[in-house]
Every structure is written in C-alpha cells, then in structure tokens.
C-alpha positions as CSV (number, residue, x, y, z in Angstrom):
1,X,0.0,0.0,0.0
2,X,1.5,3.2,-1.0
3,X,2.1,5.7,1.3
4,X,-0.5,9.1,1.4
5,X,1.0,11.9,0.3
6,X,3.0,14.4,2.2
7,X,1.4,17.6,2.5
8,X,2.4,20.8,0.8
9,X,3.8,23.8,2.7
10,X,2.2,26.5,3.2
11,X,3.9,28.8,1.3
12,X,2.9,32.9,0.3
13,X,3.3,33.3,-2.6
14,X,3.2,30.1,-3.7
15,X,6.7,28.7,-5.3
16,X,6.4,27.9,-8.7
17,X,7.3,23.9,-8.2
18,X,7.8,22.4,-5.0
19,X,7.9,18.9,-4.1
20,X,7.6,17.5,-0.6
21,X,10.4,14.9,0.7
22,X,10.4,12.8,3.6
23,X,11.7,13.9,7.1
24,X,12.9,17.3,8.5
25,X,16.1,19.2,8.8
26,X,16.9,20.6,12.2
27,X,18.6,24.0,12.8
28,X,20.5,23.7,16.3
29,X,23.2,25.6,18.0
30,X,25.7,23.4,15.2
31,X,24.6,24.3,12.2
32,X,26.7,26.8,10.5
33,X,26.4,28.2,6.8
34,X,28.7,27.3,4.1
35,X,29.0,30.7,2.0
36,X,30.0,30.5,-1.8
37,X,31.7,33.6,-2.9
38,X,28.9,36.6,-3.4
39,X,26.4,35.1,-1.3
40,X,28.3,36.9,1.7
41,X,25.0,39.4,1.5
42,X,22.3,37.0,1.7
43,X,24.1,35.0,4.5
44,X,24.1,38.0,7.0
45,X,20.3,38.9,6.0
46,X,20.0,35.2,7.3
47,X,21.7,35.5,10.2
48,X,19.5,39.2,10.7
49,X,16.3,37.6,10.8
50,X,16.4,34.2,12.6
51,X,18.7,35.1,15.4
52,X,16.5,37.4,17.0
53,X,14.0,34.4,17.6
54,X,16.0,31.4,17.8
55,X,19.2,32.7,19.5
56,X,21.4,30.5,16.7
57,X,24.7,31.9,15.8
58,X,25.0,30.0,12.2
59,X,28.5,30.9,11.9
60,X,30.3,30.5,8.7
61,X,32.7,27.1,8.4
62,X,34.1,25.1,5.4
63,X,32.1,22.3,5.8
64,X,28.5,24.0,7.1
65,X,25.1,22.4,6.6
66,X,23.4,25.3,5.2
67,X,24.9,26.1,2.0
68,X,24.4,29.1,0.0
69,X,25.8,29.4,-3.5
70,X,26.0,31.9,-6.6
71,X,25.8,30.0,-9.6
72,X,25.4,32.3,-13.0
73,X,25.5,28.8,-15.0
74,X,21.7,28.6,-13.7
75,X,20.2,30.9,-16.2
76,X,16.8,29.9,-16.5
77,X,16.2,31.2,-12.5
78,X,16.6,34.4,-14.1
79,X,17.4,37.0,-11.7
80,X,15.0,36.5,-8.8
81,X,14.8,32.6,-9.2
82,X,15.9,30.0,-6.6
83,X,16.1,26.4,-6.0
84,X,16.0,24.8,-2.8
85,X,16.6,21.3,-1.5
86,X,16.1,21.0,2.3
87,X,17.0,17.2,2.7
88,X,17.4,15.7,6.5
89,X,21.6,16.4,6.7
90,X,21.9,19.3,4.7
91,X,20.0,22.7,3.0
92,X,21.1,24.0,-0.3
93,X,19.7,27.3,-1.3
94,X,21.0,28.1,-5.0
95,X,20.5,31.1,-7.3
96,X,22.0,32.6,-10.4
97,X,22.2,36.1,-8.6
98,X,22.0,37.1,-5.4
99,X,18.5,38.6,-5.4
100,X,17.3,35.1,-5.7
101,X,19.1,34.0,-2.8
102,X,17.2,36.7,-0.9
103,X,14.0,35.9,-2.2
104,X,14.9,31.8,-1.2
105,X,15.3,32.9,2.4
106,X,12.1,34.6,2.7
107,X,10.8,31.0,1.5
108,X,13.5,29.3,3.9
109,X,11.9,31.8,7.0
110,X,8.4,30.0,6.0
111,X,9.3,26.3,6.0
112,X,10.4,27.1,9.5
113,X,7.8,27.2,12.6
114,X,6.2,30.7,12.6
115,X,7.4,31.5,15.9
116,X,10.8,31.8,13.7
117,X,9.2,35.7,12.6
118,X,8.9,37.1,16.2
119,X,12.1,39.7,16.9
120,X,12.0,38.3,20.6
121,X,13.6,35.0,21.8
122,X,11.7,31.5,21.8
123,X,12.1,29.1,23.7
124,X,10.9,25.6,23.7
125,X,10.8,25.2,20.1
126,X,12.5,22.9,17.9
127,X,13.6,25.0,14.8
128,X,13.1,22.6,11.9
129,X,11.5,22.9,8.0
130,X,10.1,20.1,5.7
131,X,12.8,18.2,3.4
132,X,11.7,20.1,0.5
133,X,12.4,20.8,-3.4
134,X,11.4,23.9,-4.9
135,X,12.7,25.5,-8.0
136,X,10.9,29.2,-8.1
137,X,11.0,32.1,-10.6
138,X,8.4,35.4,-10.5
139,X,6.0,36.0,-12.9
140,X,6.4,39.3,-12.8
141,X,9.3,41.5,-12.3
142,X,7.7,44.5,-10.6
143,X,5.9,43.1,-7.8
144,X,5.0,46.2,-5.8
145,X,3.2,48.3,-3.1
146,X,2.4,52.2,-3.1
147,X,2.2,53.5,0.4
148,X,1.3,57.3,0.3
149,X,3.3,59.4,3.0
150,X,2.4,62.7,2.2
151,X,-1.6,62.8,3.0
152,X,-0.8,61.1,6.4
153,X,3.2,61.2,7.6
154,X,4.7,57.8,8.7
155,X,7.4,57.1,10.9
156,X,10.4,55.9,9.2
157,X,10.8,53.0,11.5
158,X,7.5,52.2,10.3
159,X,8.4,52.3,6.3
160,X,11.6,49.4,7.4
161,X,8.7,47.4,8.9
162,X,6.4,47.7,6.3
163,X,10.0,46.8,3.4
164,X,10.5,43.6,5.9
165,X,7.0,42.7,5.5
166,X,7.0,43.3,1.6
167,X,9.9,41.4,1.4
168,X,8.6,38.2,3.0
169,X,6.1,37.6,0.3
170,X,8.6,38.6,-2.0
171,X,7.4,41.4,-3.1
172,X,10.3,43.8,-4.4
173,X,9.2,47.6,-5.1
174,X,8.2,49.9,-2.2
175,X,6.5,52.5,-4.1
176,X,7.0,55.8,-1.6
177,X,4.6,58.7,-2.4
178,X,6.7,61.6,-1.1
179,X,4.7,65.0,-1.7
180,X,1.4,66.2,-2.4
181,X,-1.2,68.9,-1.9
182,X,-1.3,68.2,1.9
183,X,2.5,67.7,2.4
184,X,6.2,67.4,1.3
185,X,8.0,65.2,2.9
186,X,11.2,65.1,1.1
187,X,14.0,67.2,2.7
188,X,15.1,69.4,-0.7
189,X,18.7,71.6,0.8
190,X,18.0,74.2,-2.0
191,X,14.5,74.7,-0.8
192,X,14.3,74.3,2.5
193,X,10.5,75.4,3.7
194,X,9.4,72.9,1.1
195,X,9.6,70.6,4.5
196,X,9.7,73.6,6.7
197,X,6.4,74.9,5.3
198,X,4.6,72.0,3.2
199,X,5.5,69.2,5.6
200,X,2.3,70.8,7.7
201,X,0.1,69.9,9.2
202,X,-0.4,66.2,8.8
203,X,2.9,64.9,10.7
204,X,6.6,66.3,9.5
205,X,9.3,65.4,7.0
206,X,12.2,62.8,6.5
207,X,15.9,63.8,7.0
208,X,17.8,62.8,4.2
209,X,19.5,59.9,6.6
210,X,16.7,58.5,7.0
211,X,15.5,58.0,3.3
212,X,19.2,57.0,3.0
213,X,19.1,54.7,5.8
214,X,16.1,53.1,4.3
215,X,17.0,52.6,1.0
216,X,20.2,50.7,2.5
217,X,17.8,48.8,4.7
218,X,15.5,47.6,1.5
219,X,18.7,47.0,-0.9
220,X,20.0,44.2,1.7
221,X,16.4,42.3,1.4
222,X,15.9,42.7,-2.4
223,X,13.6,45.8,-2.2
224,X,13.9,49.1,-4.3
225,X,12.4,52.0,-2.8
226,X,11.2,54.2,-6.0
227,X,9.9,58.0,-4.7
228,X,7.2,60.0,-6.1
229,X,7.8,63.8,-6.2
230,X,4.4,64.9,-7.7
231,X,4.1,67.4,-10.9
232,X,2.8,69.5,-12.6
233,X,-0.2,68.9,-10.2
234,X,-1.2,67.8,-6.7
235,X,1.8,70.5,-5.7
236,X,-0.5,73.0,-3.2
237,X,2.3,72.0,-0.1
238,X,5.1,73.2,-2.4
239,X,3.3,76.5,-3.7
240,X,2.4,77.0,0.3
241,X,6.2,77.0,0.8
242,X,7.6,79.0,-2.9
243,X,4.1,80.9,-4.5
244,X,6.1,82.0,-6.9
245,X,6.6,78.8,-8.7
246,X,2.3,79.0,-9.2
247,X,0.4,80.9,-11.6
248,X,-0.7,83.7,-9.5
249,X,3.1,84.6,-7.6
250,X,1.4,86.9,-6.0
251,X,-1.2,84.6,-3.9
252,X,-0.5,82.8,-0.8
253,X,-1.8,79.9,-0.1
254,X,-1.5,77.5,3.1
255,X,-1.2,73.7,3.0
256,X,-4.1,71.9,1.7
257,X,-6.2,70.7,4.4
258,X,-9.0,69.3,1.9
259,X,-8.9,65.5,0.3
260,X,-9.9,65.3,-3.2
261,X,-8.1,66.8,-6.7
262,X,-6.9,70.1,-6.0
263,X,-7.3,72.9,-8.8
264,X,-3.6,74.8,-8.0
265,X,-1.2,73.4,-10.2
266,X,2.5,74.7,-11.1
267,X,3.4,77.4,-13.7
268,X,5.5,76.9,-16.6
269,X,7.8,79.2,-16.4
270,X,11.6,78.5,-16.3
271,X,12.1,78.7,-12.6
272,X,9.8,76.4,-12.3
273,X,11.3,73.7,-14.7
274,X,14.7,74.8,-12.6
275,X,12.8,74.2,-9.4
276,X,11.8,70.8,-10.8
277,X,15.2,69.9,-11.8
278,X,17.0,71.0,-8.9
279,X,14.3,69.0,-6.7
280,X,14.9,65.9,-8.7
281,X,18.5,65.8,-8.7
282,X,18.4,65.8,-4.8
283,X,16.1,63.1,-5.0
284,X,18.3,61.0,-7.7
285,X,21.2,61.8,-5.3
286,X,19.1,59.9,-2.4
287,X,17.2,57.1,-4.2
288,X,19.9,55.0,-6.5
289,X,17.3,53.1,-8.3
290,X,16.7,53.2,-12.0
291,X,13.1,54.4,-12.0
292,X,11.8,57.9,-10.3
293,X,8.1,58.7,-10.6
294,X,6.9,62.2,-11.1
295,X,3.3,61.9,-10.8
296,X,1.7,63.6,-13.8
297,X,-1.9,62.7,-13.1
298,X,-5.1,64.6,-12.0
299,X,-3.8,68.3,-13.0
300,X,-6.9,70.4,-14.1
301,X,-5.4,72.9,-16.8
302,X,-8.1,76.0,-15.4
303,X,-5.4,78.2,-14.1
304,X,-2.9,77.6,-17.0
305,X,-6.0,78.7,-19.4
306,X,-6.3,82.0,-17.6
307,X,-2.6,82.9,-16.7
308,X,-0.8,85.3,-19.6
309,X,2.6,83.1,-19.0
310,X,1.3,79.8,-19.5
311,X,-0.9,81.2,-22.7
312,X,2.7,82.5,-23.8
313,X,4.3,79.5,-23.2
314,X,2.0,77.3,-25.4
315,X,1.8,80.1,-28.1
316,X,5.9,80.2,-28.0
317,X,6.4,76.3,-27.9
318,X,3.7,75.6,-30.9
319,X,1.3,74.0,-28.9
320,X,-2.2,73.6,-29.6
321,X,-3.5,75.7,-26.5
322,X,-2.9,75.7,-22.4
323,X,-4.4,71.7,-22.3
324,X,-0.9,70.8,-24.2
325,X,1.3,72.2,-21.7
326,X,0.7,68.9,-19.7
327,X,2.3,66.8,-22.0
328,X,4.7,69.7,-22.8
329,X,5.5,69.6,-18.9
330,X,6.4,66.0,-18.9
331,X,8.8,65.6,-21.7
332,X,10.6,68.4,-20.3
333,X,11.1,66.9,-17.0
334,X,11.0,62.8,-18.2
335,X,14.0,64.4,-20.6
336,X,16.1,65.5,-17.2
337,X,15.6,62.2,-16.2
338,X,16.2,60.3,-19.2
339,X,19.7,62.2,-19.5
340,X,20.6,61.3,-15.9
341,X,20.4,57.4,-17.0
342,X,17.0,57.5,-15.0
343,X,13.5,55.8,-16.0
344,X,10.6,58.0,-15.6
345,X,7.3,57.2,-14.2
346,X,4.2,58.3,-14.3
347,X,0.1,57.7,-13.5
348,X,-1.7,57.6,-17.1
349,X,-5.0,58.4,-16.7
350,X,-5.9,56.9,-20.7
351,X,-3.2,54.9,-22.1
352,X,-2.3,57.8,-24.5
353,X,-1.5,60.9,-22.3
354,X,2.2,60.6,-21.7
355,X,5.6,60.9,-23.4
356,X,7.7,58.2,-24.9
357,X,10.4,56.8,-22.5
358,X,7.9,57.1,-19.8
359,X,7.1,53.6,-17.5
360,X,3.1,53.9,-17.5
361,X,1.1,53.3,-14.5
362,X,-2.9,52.9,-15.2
363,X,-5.2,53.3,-13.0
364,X,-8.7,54.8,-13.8
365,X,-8.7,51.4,-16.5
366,X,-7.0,48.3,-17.0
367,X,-7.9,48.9,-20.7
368,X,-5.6,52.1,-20.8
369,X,-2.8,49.1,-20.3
370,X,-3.0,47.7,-23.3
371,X,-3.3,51.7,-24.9
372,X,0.0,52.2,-23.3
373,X,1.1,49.3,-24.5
374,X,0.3,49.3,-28.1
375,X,2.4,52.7,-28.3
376,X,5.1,50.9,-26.6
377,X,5.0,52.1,-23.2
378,X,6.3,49.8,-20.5
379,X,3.1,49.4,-18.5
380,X,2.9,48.4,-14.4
381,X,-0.9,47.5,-13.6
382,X,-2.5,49.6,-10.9
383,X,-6.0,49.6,-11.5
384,X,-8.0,51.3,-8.7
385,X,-10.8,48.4,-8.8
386,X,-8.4,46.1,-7.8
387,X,-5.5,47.6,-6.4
388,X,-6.3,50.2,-4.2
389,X,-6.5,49.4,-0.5
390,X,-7.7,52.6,0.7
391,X,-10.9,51.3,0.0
392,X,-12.5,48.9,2.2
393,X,-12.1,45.3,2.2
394,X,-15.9,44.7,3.0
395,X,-19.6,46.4,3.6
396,X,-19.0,44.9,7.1
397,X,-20.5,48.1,9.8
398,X,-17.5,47.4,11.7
399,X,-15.0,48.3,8.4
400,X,-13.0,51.7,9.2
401,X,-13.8,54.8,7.2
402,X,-12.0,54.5,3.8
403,X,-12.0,55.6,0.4
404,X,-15.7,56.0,-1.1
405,X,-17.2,54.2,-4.1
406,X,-16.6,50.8,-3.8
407,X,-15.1,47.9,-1.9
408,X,-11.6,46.1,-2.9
409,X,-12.1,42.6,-1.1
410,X,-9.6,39.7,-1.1
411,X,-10.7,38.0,-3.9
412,X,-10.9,40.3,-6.0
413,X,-7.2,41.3,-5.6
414,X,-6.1,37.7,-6.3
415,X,-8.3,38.0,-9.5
416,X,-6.2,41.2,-10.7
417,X,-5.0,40.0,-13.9
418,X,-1.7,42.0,-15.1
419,X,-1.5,40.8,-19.0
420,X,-4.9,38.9,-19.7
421,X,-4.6,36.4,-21.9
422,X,-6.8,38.2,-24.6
423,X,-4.2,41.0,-25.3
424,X,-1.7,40.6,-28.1
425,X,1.4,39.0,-27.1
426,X,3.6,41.9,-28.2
427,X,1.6,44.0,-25.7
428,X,1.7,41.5,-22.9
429,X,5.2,41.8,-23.1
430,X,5.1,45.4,-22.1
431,X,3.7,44.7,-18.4
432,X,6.5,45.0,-16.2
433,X,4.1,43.6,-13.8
434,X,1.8,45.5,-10.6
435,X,1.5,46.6,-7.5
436,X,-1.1,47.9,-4.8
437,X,-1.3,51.6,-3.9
438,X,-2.2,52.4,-0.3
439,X,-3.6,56.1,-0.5
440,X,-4.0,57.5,3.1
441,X,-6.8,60.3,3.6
442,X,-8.4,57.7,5.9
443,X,-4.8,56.2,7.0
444,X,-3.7,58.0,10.3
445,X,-1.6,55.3,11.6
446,X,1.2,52.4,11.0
447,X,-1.3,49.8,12.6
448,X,-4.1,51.2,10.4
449,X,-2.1,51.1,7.0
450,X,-1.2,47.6,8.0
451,X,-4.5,46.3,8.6
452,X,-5.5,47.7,5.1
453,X,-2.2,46.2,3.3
454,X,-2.6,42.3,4.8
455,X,-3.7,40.0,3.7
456,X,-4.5,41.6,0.6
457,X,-1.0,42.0,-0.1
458,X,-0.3,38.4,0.1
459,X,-3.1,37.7,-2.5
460,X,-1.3,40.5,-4.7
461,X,2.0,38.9,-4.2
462,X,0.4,35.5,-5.3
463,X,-0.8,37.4,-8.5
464,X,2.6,38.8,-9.4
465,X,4.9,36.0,-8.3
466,X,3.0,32.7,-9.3
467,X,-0.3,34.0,-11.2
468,X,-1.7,30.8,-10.0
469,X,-5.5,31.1,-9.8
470,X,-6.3,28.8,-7.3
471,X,-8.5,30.2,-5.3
472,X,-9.2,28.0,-2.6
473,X,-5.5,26.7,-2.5
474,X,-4.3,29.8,-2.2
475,X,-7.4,30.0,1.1
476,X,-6.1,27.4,2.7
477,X,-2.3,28.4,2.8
478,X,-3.5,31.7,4.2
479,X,-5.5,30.2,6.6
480,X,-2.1,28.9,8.0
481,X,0.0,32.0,7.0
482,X,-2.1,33.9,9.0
483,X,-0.3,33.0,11.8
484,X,2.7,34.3,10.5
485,X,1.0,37.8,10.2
486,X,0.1,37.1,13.8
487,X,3.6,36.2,15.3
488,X,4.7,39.6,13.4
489,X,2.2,41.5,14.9
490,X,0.1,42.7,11.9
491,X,-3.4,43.6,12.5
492,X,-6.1,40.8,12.4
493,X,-9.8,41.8,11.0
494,X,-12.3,40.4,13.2
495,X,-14.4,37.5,12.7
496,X,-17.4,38.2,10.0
497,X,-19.0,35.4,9.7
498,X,-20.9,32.0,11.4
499,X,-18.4,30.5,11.6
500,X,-15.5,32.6,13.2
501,X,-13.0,32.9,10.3
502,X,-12.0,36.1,8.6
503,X,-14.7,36.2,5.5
504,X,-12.4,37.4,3.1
C-alpha cells in the first residue's frame, strides 16, 4: 500500500514547483552556513532575521550544513529565481544572482515554525523545516506596493517594517509617495521650507538619513524604494512654501487641508522647470534606483488657461492651447531624467497621455494598459478596482472609514489579472508587472495602514509572483500563513462570519 501523500507547505506566494520529501532538517546551536563567494549578503540577512528568535549563531565554516551558493550557469532562475533542496543532513539554497538567494530565504523563514518571525527569543521550540524541493521564478518582475506618506506622515521605523514585510512575500518595489497637496515630505537643501512649510500639518518630514538609511535597509532584502515627487499637479504643499513657482506669484496659499483633486497646479515658467530639476536631482542623489516617478496625473489645466505666461508658453512652444502644456511639462522633466540614465514614471489616466520613454502606471482602467502598451510604453498595472486598499475590504459596519465608491475585497485582488490572456502577445510583453497603492486620507496610523495592506498583499503577491488562480489553494495556505502575520504583529480583521474565520 503506497504511502499518502506528504502535504504541501504553506507557502505565500506560492513557489512555482515544490515537491515535498520525507523527514525534516533541524537547525540547532551546530549548524553553520557554508558561503559561496557573493552570497556573503544573503548570509548575513539570514543570520538578521532568525537570530532574534532562535538565538542561533549559524556561523560560517568550510564544511556548514546550510549552503548558499551563486551559480550564473543557472540561467533559466533568471534574476529572482531560486532552487531549494532542504534534505534531513543538509540545506542547499541556490540562485543565479544574489536577489534570488534573498527571495529563497524569505521562502526558507516559512518552512520554519512561525514562531521563527517574532524579533524576541523563543524558547521551547524545535527549529526545523520540511525536506523540500522547490525551483521558483516570479512571474512578474515588478511586484510592488504604493504607500502614500504625504496625506498622512509615517514614521520611518514604520516604512523598514512595512520593506520587511514586503519582502517576506517577495514582493520587491516599495512605491514611496513623497509629496502632495497636503504635504512634502522630502528634505530638498535648496528649498528648505518645502519641508519647513509644506510638511504641515499632517505629521513632518524625513531627513535625508533616513531616506538614505532606508533605501540601505530595503537593498539588503531585495527591495527598491522608488519615490514619487508629484508634478505639474497635486503640488499645493510646495506653492504653500515658494508661491512664486504658481500661476498667480502673488497669492499665498496654506497647505491643503481638503482630500480630493486640488485645482492649483504649477506654472511653466523657467524657474519652475529649474525648481523641478534642482528638486529631482536631490532626490536621484538619495534614491539610487533606475526608475523615479513624477506623478503627472489629475492636474486640471483652469489656471494655465487664464494665466498670460502659461498662454505665452503654449503660443511660443507651438502647442495647440494651455491643455498641451501637460504633455509639454512631462517631456521636459521625463528628458532631465532620461539624461541622468534614470526611467521616468508616471500615473496615465488613458493609455495615450504621456511621453515616450515614460514607464506607464494605469489606474482609472486596466484597458488604458493595453493603450500604453500598443504605443510601446512599459506598462505596471495599478488599476484602482483592484488595487487600491484605501478602500474597504468589505460592507461589514464594523470596516473603518476609507475611500468612497466601492469595496476592494480579497478576492478580488487575487483576481487582478496584469496581462490577460486576450491581449496581443507583443503587448503582454510590455507589463513589467503591478503593484497595490495604499492612498491614506483615511490612514492615520502604522497599525491602520497595515490592517489595510494584509492579507490583501499576500493575495497581490500570489498574482505577481505565481499568477496561479487557485483560489481555494491559495485560502487554505493563508488560513495557515495567518499566523505568521500574527507572530509579526500585523493587525487581524475580526471575525465576520458563522463561523468565526476572517470572511475574506
């Protein structure tokens, strides 16, 4: 009689083949890590995140049990693929580059008992994982979360939290909206009351150590931290602070205090393109990364069509009246970028409404997506209807206020589909991948922006990583990962149903 099955690990994302072995390998105050030559990295992340709980030293030695190893013969893991054998003598963690090694210890930290995530010692626990095989490569390779810090400030300790828990379901992009009409938060030396001024009155600003320090702190687990300095519109925090880069240098405005589109926009005059240069050098200087987003979306044209300069500006450049100066804006600007060997971003709000060279983010329509696409735009899927956790995971009383209009439940963030399968293949081939934007009007705290990220996170990370669409697998390993979430502290929503379990 042949013997059942052994059951699958619970695993989130879920790897892209894993096969359960018999018996268990034990970590234990012996087991050291053998370190191949450029896996040096990925073996003191290891060391970073299990020794708080387990108290192991997993020194390095010659003959260790744990062995990680750079291999750049294994080219179809790509760059963020893995393979892992955990027999019962010996783990071997393999990748082709070192970001897969990172993303195999996330996997690695979730064969082992969930008591493995607290940042406290355990006792009493026996420290051992499933013998496992699992060969894994992403989907996707922009897997990402948007977490808005100028509505509603955040601590920075908070935004290293928030990369760790990106980061264990191998999820690689924190998306960091840095300005908008209710606050700046980027420290800018040339322009000093752009913090002094518009980082009131919803919380403060970063120094640039900080931002520093947490770019350092994402690059060691395989995160890029990609900042949003908005333009030509949602910019009332940075005409509170300079009114003469508006269209009325005379007015003075305060801070917005108001949620919603604001109608105050920049001018387009040279001191402002200088402005907008000078701002985004600083930030290239802080954020290493390939890609900075400038925003670009939501910018009513009303005061361009009534100011003198902006009407001269459109007539000088050729345009075809003040409405053009938005595209106008953002070649000038993209073109800074593109010179500085950076990739602009940008929120397109119909597939058609922004330069060449730009990455496209769509979000009023996942149609726009293929728009972008077809006129050869990169394209990274943010559609509000399914990515945007401000609004409320359920019509439950007991929800917190969020964003009105509509609910964004579990499911139907697992459904979020990135490149459906009726788009041309050429135009597939242009979606980078997605992410989740976390807006935060209704987002006062750390705890709150947590409680709206998980689990709905996890399902996102199962969209871009695997794109299985196994729904009621994919139930069931959250029904055990969930414990994870608890042992890290994130938020639980309360029972909703009969029976006592989380109804999304």
């Amino acid at each position: 009689m042949s013997a059942p099955p052994r059951p699958a690990p619970a695993i989130v994302p879920s790897p892209h083949r894993l096969t359960p072995l018999s018996g268990r390998f034990t970590f234990d105050t012996d087991t050291a890590l053998r370190v191949a030559p450029g896996a040096e990295h990925a073996a003191v992340l290891l060391r970073e995140l299990l020794t708080p709980a387990t108290g192991l030293p997993l020194p390095t030695h010659s003959d260790g049990r744990v062995v990680l190893a750079l291999d750049p013969a294994l080219i179809g893991l790509g760059t963020e693929g893995y393979g892992l054998t955990a027999g019962p003598d010996a783990v071997l963690l393999r990748a082709a580059r070192l970001e897969g090694l990172l993303r195999g210890i996330q996997t690695l930290r979730q064969l082992l008992p969930p008591d493995a995530l607290s940042d406290t010692p355990v006792r009493g626990t026996t420290w051992s994982v499933p013998c496992v095989q699992i060969t894994d490569v992403p989907r996707f390779s922009w897997r990402g979360a948007m977490l808005d810090v100028a509505r509603h400030f955040q601590p920075v300790a908070f935004l290293r939290r928030y990369v760790d828990l990106l980061a264990l379901h191998k999820l690689n992009v924190l998306h960091l909206h840095l300005t908008d009409d209710q606050g700046w938060r980027m420290p800018v030396a040339a322009y000093p009351e752009l913090t002094e001024v518009g980082g009131l009155p919803h919380g403060g600003a970063y120094t640039r150590a900080e931002l520093a320090g947490l770019v350092a702190h994402a690059a060691a687990r395989g995160v890029a931290v990609v900042p949003e300095i908005e333009m030509p519109g949602h910019v009332r925090a940075a005409l509170a602070a300079y009114p003469h880069l508006g269209n009325d240098p005379g007015r003075r405005l305060g801070v917005w205090r108001q949620w919603g589109v604001c109608d105050t926009v920049l001018g387009v005059h040279d001191e402002v393109l200088d402005f907008c240069r000078t701002v985004l050098d600083e930030v290239m200087d802080t954020f290493p990364g390939r890609h900075v987003h400038i925003g670009g979306e939501e910018c009513p044209t009303t005061e361009w069509e009534r100011s003198p300069a902006a009407l001269r500006r459109a007539a000088d450049e050729g345009l075809d009246g003040p409405k053009a100066l938005h595209g106008w804006f953002m070649r000038r600007i993209g073109a800074h970028l593109t010179a500085a060997g950076r990739t602009p971003l940008g929120w397109t709000e119909t597939g058609e409404d922004l330069p060449a060279g730009f990455t496209v983010l769509p979000w009023r329509d996942a149609a726009h997506g293929l728009t972008a696409a077809r006129r050869g735009h990169d394209v990274i899927m943010a559609p509000y209807r399914s990515t945007y956790l401000d609004y409320p995971q359920s019509d439950d009383p007991g929800e917190p206020p969020g964003q009105p209009g509509g609910i964004v439940d579990l499911r139907t963030v697992h459904e979020t589909e990135p490149a459906p399968a009726d788009w041309e293949p050429e135009a597939a081939a242009r979606v980078l991948g997605t992410q989740a934007q976390l807006w935060t009007e209704y987002v006062p705290t750390p705890a709150h922006a947590e409680y709206l990220s998980f689990p709905r996170l996890c399902a996102l990370a199962e969209t871009a990583w695997s794109g299985r669409r196994d729904w009621p697998g994919f139930q069931e390993r959250l029904h055990h990962h969930r414990v994870r979430l608890d042992t890290l502290g994130v938020p639980r929503r309360p029972p909703t149903n009969a029976s006592g379990e989380d109804s999304s």
